[in-house]
Backbone as a chain_set.jsonl record, in Angstrom:
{"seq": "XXXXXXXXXXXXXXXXXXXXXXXXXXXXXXXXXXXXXXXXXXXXXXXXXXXXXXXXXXXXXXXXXXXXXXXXXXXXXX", "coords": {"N": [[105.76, 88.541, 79.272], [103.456, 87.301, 80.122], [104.71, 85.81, 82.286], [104.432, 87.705, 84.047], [102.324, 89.212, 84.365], [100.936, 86.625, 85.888], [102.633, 86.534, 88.074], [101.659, 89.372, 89.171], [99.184, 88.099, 89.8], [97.223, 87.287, 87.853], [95.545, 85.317, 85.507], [95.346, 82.997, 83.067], [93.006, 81.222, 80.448], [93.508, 78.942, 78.516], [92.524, 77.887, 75.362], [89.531, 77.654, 75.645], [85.936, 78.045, 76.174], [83.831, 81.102, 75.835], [80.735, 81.22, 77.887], [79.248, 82.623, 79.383], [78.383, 86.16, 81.366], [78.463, 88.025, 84.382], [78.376, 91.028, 85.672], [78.807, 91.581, 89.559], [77.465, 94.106, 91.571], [77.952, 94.757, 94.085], [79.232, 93.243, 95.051], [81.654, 93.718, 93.462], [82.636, 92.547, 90.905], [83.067, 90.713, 88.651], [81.232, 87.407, 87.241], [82.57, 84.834, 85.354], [81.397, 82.454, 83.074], [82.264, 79.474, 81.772], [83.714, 76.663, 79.469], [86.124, 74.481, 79.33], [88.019, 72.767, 76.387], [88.39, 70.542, 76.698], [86.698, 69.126, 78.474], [84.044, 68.445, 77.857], [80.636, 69.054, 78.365], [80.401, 70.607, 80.63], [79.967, 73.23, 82.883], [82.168, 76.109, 83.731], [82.634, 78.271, 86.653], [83.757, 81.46, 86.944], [85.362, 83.627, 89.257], [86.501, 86.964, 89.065], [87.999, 89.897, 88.72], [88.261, 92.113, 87.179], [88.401, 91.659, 83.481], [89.821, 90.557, 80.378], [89.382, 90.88, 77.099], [90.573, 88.947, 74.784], [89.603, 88.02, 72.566], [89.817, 88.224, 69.945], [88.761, 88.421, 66.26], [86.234, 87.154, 67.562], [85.4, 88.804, 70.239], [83.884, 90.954, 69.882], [81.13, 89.764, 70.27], [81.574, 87.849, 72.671], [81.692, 90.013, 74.296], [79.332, 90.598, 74.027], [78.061, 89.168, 75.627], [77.454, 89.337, 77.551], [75.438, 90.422, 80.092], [75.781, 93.546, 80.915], [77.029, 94.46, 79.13], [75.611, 94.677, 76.932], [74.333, 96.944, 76.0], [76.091, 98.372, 75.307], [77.244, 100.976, 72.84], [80.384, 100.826, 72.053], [80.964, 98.083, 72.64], [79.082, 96.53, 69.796], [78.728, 94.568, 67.098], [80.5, 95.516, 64.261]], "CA": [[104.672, 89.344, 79.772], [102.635, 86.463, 80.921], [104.962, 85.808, 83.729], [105.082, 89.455, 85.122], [100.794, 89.223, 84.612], [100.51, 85.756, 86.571], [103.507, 87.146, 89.787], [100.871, 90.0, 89.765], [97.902, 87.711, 90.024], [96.536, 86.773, 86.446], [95.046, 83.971, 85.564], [94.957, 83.134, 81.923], [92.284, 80.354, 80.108], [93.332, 78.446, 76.765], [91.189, 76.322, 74.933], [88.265, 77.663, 76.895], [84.961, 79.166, 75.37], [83.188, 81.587, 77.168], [79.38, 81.211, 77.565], [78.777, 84.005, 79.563], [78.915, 86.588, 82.451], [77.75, 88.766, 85.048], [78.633, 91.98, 86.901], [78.247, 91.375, 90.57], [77.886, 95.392, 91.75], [77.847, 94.362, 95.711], [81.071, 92.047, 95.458], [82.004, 94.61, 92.72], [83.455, 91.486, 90.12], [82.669, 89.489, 87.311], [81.307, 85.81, 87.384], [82.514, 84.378, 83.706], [80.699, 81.012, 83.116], [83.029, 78.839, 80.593], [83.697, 75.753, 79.731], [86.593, 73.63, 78.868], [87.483, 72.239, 75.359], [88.475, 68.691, 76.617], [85.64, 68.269, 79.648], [82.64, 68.5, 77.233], [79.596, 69.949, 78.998], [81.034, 71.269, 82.376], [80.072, 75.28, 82.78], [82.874, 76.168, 85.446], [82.721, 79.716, 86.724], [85.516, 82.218, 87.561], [85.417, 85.393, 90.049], [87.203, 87.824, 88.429], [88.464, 91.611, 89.373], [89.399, 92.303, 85.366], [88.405, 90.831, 82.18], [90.673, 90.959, 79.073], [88.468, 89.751, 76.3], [91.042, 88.448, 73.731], [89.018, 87.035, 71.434], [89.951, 88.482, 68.2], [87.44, 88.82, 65.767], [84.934, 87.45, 67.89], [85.676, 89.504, 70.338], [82.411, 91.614, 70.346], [80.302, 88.467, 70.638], [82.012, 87.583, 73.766], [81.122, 90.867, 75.207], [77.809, 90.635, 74.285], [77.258, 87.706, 75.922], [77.947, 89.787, 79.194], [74.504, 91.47, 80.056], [75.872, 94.931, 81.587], [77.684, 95.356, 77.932], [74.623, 94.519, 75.295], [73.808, 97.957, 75.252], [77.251, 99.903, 74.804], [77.916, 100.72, 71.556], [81.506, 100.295, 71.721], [80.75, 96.463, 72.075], [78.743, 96.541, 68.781], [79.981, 94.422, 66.144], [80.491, 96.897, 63.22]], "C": [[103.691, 88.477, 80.568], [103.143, 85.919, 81.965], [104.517, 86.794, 84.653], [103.223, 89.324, 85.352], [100.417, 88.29, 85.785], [101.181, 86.116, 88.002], [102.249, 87.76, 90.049], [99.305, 89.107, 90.335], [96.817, 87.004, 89.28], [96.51, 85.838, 86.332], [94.889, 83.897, 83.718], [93.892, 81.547, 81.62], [92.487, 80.093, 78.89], [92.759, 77.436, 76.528], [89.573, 76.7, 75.776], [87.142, 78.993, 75.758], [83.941, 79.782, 76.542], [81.596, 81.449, 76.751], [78.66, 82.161, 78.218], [79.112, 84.936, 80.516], [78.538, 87.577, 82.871], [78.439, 89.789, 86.041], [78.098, 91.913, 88.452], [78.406, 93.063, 91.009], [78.672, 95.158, 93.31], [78.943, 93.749, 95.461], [82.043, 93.131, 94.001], [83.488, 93.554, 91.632], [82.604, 90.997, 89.468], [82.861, 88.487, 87.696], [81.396, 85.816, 85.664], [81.969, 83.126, 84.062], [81.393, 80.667, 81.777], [83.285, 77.592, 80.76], [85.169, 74.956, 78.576], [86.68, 73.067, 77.593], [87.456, 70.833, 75.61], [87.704, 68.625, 77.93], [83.987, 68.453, 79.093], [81.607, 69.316, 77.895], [79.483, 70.813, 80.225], [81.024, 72.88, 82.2], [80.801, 75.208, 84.02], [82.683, 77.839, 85.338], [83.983, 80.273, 87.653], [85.295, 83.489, 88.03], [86.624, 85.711, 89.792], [87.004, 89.377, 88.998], [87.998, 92.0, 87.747], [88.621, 91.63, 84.459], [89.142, 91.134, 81.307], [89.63, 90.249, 78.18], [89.448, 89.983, 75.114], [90.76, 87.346, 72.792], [89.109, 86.56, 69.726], [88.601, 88.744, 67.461], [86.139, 88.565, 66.695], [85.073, 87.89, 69.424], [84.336, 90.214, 71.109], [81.327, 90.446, 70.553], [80.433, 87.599, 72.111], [81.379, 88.581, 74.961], [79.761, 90.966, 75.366], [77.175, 89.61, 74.319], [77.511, 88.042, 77.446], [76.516, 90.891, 78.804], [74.788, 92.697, 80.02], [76.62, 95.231, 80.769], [76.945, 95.287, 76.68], [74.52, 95.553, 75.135], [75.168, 99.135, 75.234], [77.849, 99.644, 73.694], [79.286, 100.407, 71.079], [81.772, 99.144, 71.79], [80.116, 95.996, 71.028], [79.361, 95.752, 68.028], [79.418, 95.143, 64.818], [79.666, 96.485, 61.859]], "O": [[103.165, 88.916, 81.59], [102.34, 85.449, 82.772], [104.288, 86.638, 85.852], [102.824, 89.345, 86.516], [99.715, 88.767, 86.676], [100.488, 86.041, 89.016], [101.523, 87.216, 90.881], [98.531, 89.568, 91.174], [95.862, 86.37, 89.729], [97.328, 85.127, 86.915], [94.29, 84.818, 83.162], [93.967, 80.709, 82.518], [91.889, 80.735, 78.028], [92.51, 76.406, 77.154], [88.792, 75.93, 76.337], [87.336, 80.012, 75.094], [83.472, 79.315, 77.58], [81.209, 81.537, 75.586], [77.578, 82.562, 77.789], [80.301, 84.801, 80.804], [78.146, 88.377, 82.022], [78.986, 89.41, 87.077], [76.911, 92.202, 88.599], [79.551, 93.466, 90.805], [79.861, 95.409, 93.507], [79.786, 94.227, 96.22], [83.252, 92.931, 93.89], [84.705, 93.733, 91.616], [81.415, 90.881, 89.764], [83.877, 88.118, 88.286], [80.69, 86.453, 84.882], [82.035, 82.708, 85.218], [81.213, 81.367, 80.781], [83.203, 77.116, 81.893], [85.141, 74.936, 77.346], [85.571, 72.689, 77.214], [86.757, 70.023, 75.001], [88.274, 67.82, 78.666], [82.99, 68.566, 79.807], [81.901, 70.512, 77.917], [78.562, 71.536, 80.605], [81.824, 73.577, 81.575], [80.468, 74.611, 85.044], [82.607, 78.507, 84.307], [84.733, 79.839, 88.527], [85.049, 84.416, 87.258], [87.64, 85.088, 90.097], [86.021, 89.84, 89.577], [86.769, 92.076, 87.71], [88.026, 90.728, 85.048], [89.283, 92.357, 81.311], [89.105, 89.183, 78.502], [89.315, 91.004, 74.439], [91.32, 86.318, 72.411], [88.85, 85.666, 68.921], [87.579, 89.188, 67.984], [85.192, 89.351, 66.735], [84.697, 86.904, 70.057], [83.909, 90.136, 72.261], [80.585, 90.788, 71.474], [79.558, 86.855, 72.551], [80.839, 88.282, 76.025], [79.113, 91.278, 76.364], [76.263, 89.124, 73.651], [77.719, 87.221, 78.34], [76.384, 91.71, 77.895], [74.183, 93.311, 79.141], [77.25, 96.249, 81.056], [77.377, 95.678, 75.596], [74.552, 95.761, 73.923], [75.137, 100.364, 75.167], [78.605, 98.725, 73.379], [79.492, 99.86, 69.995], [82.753, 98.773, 71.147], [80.366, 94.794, 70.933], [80.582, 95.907, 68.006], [78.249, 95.285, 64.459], [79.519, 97.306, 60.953]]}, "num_chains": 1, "name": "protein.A"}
């Protein structure tokens, strides 16, 4: 599945924690701001179409570290 995702275009990030991220409406995409586990303090950012947030449990903590989802309750953590 992660071939057929990356042909189409996908980009995946392991080892990577996200610190945050912003709806651009006008360029109509997400900037994520994350950083590396082995380059220590380096925030790199990524223009994005998409987000998948596979975080697992934390999960909702991820999302609500994205302004334009603090206030929808289906990002809530329960």
């Amino acid at each position: 599945m992660a071939g057929d995702a990356e042909a189409h275009g996908a980009s995946f990030a392991f080892h990577c924690s996200v610190d945050s991220g912003d709806w651009n409406a006008s360029s109509n995409e997400f900037l994520l701001r994350y950083q590396m586990a082995d380059d220590g303090a380096t925030l790199h950012e990524l223009p994005c179409d998409f987000v998948v947030n596979c975080a697992g449990l934390g999960a909702p903590f991820v999302a609500n570290s994205f302004p334009c989802t603090q206030h929808d309750p289906s990002f809530e953590v329960p």
